[in-house]
C-alpha positions in Angstrom: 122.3 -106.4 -35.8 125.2 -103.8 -35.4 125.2 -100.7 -37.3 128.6 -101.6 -39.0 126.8 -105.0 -40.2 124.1 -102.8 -41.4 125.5 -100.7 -43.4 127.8 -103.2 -45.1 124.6 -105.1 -46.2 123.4 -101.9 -47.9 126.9 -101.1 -49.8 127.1 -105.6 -51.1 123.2 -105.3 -52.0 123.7 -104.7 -55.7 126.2 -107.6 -56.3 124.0 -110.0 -53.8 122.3 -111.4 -57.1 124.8 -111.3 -59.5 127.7 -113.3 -58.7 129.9 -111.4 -62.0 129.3 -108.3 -60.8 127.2 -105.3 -61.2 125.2 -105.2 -64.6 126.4 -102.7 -67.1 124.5 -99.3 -67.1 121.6 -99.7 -69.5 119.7 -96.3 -69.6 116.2 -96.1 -69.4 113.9 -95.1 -71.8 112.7 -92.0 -69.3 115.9 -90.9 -69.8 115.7 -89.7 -73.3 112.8 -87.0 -74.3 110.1 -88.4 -76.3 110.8 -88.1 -79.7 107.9 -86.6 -82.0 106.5 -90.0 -83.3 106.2 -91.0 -79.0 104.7 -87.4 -78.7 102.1 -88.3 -81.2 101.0 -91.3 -80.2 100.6 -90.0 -77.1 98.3 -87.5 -78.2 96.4 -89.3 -80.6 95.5 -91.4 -77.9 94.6 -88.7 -75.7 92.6 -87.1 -77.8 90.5 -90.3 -79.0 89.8 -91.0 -75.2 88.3 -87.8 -74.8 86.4 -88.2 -77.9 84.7 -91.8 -76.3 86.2 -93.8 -79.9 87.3 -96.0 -77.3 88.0 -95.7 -73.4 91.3 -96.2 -71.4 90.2 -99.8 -70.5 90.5 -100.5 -74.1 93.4 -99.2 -75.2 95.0 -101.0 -72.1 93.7 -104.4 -73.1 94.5 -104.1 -76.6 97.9 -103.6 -75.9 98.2 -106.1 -72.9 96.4 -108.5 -76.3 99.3 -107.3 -78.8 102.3 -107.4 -75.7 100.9 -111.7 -75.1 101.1 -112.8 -78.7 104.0 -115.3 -80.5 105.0 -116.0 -83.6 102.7 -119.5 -82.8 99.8 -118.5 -84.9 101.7 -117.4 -87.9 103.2 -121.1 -87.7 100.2 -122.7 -87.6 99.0 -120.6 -90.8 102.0 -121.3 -92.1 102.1 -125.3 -91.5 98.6 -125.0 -92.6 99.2 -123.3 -96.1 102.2 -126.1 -97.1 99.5 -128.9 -96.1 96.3 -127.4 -98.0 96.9 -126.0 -101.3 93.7 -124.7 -101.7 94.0 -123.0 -98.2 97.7 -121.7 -99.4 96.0 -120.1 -102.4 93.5 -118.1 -99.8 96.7 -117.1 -98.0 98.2 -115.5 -100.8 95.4 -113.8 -101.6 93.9 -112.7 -98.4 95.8 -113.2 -95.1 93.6 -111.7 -93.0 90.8 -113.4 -94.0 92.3 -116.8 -94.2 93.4 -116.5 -90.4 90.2 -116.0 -90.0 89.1 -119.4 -90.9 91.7 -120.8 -88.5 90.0 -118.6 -85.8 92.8 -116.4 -86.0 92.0 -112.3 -85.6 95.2 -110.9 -87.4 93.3 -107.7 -87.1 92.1 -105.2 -89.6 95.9 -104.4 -91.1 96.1 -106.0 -94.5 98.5 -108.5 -94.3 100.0 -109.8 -97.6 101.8 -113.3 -97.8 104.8 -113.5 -100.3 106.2 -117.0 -100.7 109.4 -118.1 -101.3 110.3 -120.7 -103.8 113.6 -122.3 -105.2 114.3 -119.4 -107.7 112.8 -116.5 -105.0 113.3 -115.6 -101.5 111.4 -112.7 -99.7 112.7 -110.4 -97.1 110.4 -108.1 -94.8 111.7 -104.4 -93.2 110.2 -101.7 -92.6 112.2 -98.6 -93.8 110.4 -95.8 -91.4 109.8 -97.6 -88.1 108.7 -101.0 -87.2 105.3 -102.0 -89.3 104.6 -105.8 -88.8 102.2 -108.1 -88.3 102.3 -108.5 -84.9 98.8 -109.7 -83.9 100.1 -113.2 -86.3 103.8 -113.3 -84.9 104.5 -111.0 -81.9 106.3 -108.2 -81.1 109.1 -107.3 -83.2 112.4 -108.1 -82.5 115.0 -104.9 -81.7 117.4 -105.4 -84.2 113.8 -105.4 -86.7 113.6 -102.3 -85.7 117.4 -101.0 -85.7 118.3 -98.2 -87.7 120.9 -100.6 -89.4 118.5 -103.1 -90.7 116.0 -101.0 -91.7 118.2 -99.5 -94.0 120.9 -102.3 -95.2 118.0 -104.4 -95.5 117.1 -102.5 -98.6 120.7 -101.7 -99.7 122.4 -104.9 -99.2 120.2 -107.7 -98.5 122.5 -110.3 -99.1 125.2 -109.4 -96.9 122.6 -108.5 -94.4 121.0 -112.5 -94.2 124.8 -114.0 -94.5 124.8 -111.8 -90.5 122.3 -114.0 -90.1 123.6 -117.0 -91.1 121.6 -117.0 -94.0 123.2 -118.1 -97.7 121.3 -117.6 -100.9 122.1 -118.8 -104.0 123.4 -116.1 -106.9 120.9 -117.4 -109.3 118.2 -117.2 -106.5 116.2 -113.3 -106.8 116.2 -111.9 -103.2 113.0 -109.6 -103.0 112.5 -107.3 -99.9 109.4 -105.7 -99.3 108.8 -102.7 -97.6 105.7 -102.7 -94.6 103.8 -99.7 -93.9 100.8 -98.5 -91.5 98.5 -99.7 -94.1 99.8 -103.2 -95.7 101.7 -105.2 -93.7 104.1 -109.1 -95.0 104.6 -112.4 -94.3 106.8 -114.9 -95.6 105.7 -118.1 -96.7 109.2 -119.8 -96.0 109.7 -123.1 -98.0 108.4 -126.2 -96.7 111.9 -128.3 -95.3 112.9 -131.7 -97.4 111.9 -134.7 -95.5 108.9 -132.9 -94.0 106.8 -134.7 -96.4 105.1 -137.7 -93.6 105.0 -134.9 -90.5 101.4 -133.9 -89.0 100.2 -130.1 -88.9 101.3 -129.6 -85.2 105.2 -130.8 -86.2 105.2 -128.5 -89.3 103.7 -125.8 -86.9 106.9 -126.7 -84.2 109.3 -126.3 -87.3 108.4 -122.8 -88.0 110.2 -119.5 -86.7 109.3 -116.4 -86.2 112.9 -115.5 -88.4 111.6 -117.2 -91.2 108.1 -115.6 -91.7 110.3 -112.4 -91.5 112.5 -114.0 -94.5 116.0 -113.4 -92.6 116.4 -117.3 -92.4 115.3 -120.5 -94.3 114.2 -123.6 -92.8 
């Protein structure tokens, strides 16, 4: 192989996989300085490490546990609740403790479930960060944890699930609630019409992870 040849392959090798061209720049997050809230964490962290709460290995796995999970077992609560009345009313009332039955850990944050109806519809944000209830539906999304939604959620909720594609009624009450570090939400979105002759597992397959945040309907 010539030097000429050589040195051409180096100069093509970002376009060899990306037949469009180069990919925009997207900045890494090592290119910012942490911001006080990382800077905390960080140290709290630290600092309960050296105090033996709980060792490196933990923390590791508990956030390799947090990083696997979907929105999948927040469906199946949720397909489970419009089957079982009895089980919808332990929903409502205890989240947490009605994963539990399912064999679900939704961990040790309260979780409260809100349900909407035909004259209500819930809406979830979280005005100082990104609270949610991830160990029940995954990570959240970026634009959950935007600047812009976290604040027009609250302002103008309506106009914020029409960008969503979602229309509610006038005479419908929209009611957003605001998670925290120590109570977390979850819609119960209604059940869809025609539903009424599908098994748990379809019901589960109909549920989004959208809809248990309240910015859509099924």
């Amino acid at each position: 192989m010539s030097d000429s040849h050589s040195h051409d392959h180096d100069h093509d090798h970002d376009h060899l996989h990306n037949p469009h061209g180069p990919h925009p720049y997207q900045p890494d997050l090592e290119d910012a300085p942490f911001t006080h809230c990382q800077l905390m964490a960080e140290a709290v962290g630290e600092l309960l490490i050296e105090k033996d709460v709980f060792s490196a290995d933990d923390l590791r796995a508990m956030i390799e546990l947090i990083d696997s999970k979907s929105p999948a077992e927040g469906a199946r609560l949720i397909a489970r609740a419009w089957l079982d009345a009895d089980f919808k009313a332990r929903v409502l009332e205890n989240v947490n403790d009605a994963a539990t039955e399912l064999g679900i850990d939704a961990g040790t944050i309260p979780i409260r479930a809100v349900e909407n109806t035909d004259t209500v519809h819930n809406v979830i944000v979280c005005t100082l960060c990104s609270c949610y209830p991830r160990l029940l539906i995954g990570l959240p999304p970026d634009w959950y944890k935007s600047r812009s939604y976290r604040s027009r959620a609250v302002r103008e909720p309506r106009t914020v699930l029409k960008e969503f594609g979602t229309h509610i009624d006038d005479n419908i009450e929209v009611r957003v609630h605001d998670s925290t570090a120590d109570l977390r939400y979850l819609v119960i979105p209604e059940r869809p019409q025609g539903s009424e002759t599908m098994s748990e597992d379809e019901l589960t397959s109909l549920v989004t992870r959208d809809s248990m945040i309240g910015v859509t309907t099924l």
